[in-house]
N, C-alpha and C positions, 0 to 999 in steps of 0.2 A: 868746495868739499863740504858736505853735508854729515853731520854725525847722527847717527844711529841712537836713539835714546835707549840707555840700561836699564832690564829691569833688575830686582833683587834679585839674590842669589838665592835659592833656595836651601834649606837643610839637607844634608847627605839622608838618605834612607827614608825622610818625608815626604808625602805626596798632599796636594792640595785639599783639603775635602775629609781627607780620611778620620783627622780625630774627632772631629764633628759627629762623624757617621758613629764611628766605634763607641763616644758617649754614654748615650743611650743603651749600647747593648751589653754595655761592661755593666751600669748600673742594673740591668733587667739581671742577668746573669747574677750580681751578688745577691739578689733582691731571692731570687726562684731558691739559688743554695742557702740563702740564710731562712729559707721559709721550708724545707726541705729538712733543714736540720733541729728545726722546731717542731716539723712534726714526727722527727727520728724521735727524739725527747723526751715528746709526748706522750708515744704508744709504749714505748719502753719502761719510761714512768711507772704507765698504769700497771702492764706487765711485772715491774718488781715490786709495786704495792700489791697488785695478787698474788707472789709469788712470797711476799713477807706474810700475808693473811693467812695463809695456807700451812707455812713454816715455820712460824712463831710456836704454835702447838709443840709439835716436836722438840724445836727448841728446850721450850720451856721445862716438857716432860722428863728430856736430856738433863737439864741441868738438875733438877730436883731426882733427880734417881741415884747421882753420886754428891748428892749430900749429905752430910747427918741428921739425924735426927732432931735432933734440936734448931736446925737451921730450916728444914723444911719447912714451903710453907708460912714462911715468914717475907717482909719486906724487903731481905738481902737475898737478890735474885742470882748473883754468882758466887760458887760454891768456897766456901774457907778455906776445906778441904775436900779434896777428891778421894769420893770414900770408892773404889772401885770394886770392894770388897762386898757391897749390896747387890753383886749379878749372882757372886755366889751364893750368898744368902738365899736367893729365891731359887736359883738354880738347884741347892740342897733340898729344899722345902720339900716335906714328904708327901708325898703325889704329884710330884708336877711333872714329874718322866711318864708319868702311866698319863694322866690329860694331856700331854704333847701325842702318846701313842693312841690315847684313843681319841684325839681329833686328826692325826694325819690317817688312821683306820675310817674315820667316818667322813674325812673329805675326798680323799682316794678312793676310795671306795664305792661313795656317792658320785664321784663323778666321771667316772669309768659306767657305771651303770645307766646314767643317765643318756650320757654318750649314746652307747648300745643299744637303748631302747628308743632312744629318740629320733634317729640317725633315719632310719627305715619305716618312720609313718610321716615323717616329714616328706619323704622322699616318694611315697604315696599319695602323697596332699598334693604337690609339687609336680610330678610329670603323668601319674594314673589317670588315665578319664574313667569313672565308675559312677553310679547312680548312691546321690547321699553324700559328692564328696562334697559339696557347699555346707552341708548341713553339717558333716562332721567336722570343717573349718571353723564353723560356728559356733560349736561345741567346745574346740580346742579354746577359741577366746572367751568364751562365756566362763572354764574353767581358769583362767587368767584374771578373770574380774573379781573373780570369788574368793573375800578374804580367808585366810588359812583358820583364823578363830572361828570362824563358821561349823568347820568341819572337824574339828579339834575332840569335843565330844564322842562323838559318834568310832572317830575314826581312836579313840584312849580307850572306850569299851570294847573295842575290837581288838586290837593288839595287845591290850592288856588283861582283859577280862578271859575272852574269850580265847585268844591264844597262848597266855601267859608270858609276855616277854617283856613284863615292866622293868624295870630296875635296871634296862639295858638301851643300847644304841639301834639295835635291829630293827625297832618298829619306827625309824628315822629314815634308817638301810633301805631295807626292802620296797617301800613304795616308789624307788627312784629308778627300779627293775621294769616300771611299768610306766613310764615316759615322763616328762614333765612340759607343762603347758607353754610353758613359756620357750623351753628348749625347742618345741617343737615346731610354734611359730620362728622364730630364729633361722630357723634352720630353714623351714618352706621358705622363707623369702631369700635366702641365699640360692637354693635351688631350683627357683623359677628365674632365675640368670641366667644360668646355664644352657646353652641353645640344647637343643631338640636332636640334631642334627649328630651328634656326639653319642645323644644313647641308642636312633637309630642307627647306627652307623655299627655299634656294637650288637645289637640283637643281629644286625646285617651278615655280621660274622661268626654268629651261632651262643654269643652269652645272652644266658636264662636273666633274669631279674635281679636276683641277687647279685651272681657274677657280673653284671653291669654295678652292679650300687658297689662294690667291694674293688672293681678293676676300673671302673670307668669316673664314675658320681666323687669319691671317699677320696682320690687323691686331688679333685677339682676343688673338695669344699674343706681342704683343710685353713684355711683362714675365719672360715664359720665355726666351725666345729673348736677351734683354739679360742673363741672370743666364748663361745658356750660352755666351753671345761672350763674359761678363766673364771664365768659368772658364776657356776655351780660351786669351784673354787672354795671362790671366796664366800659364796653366801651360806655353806657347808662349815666352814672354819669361823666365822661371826658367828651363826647360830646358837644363841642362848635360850630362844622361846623352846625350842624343842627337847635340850636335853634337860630343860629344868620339867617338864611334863614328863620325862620317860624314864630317866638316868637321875634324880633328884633322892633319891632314897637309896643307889647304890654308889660307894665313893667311888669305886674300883672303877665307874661305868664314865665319872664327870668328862667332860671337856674342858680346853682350855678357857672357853669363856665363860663357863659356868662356874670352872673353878677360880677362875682370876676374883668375881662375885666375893665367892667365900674368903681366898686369900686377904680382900679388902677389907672384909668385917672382921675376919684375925687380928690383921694389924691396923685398925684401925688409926692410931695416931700414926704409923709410923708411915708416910706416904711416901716417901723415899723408896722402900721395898714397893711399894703398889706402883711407881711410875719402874721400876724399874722392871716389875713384871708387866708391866704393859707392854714395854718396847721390846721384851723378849716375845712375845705373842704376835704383837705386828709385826716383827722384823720379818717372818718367813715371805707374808705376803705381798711383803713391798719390793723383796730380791728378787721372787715369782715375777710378780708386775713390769719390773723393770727389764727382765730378760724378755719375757714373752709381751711387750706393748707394740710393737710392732703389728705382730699377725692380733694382736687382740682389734688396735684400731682399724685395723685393714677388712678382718670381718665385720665389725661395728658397721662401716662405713658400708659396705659391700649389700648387706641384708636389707637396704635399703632401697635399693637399684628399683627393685620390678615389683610390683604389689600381684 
């Protein structure tokens, strides 16, 4: 009778070979997640120190707006007390309802207009074949190059001299009736995206030119047209150089940024009222921004497409 030599039993649910194998992949595996998670880390990092550089302003201007007077401005950067009472102060301050009314008159206004004039040469530049249209593209960017102090002269003896409207907002107004350079590029490059195909297709069916740009063109480019009101905007309600040339000699006529200027030099020591009239001034544009960033980046983005 011969016996059969035994080998070892094996472990229940082990197989020969396998931890061996598995090793190496387990280690690769922690190695990829933990390299993965450092550079989650990383980019976030850098992300909340721009997002600190950017913030701290605010911050800062925050806190010294509900301080006192005696604190501002000093090395005690949070407040003793919370003077809440300095939005009213500025808030009272006599003219700053008429500078709120005549900067939401002069950036509504301007930018409505700008709109309406720009809208329909853009859209000429963009789908018209006509003799002169290279040259008047040309034109369009040559008046984009050209600083505004250039023409500042010329155009203060005109509107003031000669038409009599210094002392006011109009001679700011009105030249926005008659396109702006830069809208109007904006705009062509949004509407050389647009297929071809879409505005024949409408003449096809009997609209004139216009009734193409108002039925057909206006509702395709309203993401352009939203990033171009948003730029006129804001660069409508910042603007200091201009109503300090036009509107500087009447009170009645200032804007908020002109007059925020003056309010400074009022209160001089007391910068507590000067940040607190600031963050009333930025707040409108930052609630703007926030609502309409979407279609603003979407046009941004979009006007890029087709040269």
């Amino acid at each position: 009778m011969t016996l059969s030599p035994t080998l070892p039993a094996e472990a229940p649910g082990r197989r020969p070979g396998r931890g061996a194998a598995r090793g190496p992949a387990t280690a690769a595996a922690r190695t990829a997640r933990r390299r993965a998670l450092l550079n989650w880390v990383a980019v976030h990092s850098l992300a909340v120190a721009a997002g600190l550089f950017f913030l701290l302003p605010f911050v800062f201007a925050f806190l010294t707006s509900v301080m006192s007077d005696n604190q501002a401005l000093t090395t005690d950067y949070w407040p003793t007390s919370w003077n809440w009472g300095n939005y009213g102060k500025v808030w009272n301050t006599p003219g700053f309802l008429t500078w709120w009314r005549n900067t939401l008159l002069y950036a509504g206004l301007g930018t409505v207009l700008t709109i309406v004039s720009s809208l329909p040469v853009a859209y000429a530049l963009a789908k018209f074949r006509f003799r002169g249209r290279n040259l008047a593209l040309m034109a369009v960017i040559a008046m984009m190059m050209l600083p505004p102090q250039v023409t500042v002269i010329p155009m203060y003896l005109f509107w003031a001299k000669q038409m009599g409207l210094s002392g006011s907002l109009w001679p700011l107004i009105i030249p926005m009736a008659f396109g702006d350079a830069f809208s109007i590029f904006l705009l062509r490059q949004f509407l050389m995206t647009i297929p071809k195909e879409y505005i024949e297709a409408a003449r096809i069916d009997g609209c004139g030119d216009l009734r193409t740009l108002l039925r057909v063109v206006l509702p395709m480019a309203k993401p352009a047209i939203a990033a171009v009101a948003l730029f006129q905007f804001f660069y409508c309600w910042n603007d200091y150089f201009g109503p300090q040339i036009y509107a500087s000699s009447n009170h009645d006529a200032w804007t908020l940024s002109y007059g925020l200027e003056s309010f400074k030099s009022a209160h001089h020591t007391n910068w507590n009222l000067t940040m607190a009239a600031t963050l009333l001034v930025m707040a409108p544009v930052i609630v703007l921004f926030f609502f309409a960033q979407k279609a603003f980046i979407e046009g941004v983005t979009l006007t890029g497409v087709k040269g």
